[in-house]
Residue, then its C-alpha position, 0 to 999 in steps of 0.5 A: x262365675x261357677x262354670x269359670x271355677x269349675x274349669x279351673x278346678x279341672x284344669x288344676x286336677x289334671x295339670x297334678x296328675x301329669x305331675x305324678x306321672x299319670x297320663x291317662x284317665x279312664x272316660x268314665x272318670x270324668x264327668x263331662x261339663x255341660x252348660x245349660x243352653x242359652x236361648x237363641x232369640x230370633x230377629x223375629x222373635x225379638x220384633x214380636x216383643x216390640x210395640x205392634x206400631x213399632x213393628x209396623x214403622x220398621x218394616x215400612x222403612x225397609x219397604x221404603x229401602x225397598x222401592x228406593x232399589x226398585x229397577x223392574x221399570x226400565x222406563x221410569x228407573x232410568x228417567x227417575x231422580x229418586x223415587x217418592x214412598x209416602x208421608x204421614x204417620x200410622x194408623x192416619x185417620x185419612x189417606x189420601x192417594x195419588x197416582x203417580x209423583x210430579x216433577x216436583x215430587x221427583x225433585x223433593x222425594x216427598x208426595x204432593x209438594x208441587x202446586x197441585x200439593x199446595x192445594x191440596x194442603x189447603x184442601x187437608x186444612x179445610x177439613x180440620x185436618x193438619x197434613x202431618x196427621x194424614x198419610x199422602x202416598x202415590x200408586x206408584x212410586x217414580x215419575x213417569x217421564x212427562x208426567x204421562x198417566x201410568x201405564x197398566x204395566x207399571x201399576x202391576x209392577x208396584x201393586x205389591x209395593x202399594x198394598x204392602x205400604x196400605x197394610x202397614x199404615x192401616x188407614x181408617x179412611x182412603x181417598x182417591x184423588x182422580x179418576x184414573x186412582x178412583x176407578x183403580x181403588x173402587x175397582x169399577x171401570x166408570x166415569x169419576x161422575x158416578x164414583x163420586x157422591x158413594x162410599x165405596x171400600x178398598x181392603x175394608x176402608x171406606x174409600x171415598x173418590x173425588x178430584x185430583x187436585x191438579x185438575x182443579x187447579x186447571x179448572x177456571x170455572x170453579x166447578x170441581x173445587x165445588x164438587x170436591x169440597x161436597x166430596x169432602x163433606x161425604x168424607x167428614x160425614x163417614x168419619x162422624x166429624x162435624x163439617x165445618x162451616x164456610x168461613 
């Protein structure tokens, strides 16, 4: 308000000089007006302010903008329905990482909500786990055509995006879910018999790998639901969570 009345003095003073004649005034007779200058805050300026958590979910719903507008797959961009991001809530206690989305999967835009997703529900719930505490994410993020495995070239292209989306959730533990994601995480080219059964660590996580649950729905022997729930108490072990007992 007082920079406003100092205006409209000045503006008053000289419109009493043009009155009386004057029509000129010497620079130094003025005194320049100088307003202090208000600091500019920067976009990220104001996110550092915000709740480091907060921070995290925006920059993850930009990523997500940024996977939904992804073309580099020809293949995969022109065959897709709509890409599939992850679900689950920062700082999860468990992620659980698949390698690619299914027809459902592509359908629905959510991870794991086809039958082999139902299983691993299932799975989520006999751990002592509710699915909305944990983080469901794939290695890539559109669904190959046949729902063929992906191919090397495809998984380069969304590693960024991948390790990106990890970082933000920051996972206290990881499991991978299949061979083809185990070997990929612990970064060991061997069989899933000799990944399983050791904790392993993926960018400083302990990784824990086991069986996708797609393959143990097409198991008729029992097998690898019984391999995998070992896998599961290796998981709770880690954790320090008591494993539960068999109802």
């Amino acid at each position: 308000m007082a920079a406003i009345n100092l205006l409209e003095q000045l503006h008053l003073h000289l419109e009493a000089l043009r009155a009386a004649g004057v029509l000129f005034v010497p620079r130094s007779q003025i005194a320049p007006v100088r307003f202090a200058p208000q600091p500019v805050v920067a976009p990220v300026e104001v996110l550092a302010q915000a709740h480091p958590v907060e921070v995290r979910r925006r920059e993850l719903d930009v990523l997500a903008q940024e996977v939904a507008a992804c073309g580099t797959c020809d293949e995969l961009f022109s065959t897709r329905l709509t890409t599939v991001f992850g679900a689950g809530p920062l700082n999860a206690e468990v992620m659980f990482v698949g390698d690619a989305p299914g027809s459902d999967e592509d359908a629905q835009g959510q991870p794991f909500v086809g039958p082999g997703g139902l299983l691993l529900g299932r799975i989520v719930a006999a751990c002592g786990f509710t699915r909305d505490r944990v983080y469901l994410m794939n290695v890539i993020k559109c669904r190959p055509p046949r729902n063929r495995a992906p191919s090397t070239a495809e998984c380069v292209n969304c590693r960024d995006f991948f390790q990106r989306q990890f970082e933000l959730v920051k996972p206290k533990h990881v499991v991978a879910l299949g061979h083809f994601v185990s070997k990929l995480l612990a970064q060991q080219n061997a069989p899933l018999s000799q990944l399983r059964g050791t904790v392993h660590q993926y960018r400083g996580a302990p990784l824990i790998c086991t069986h996708h649950p797609d393959d143990i729905d097409d198991d008729k022997t029992g097998r690898l639901k019984r391999e995998t729930w070992d896998d599961m108490k290796l998981l709770l072990t880690t954790m320090g969570r008591e494993v539960p007992k068999p109802s």
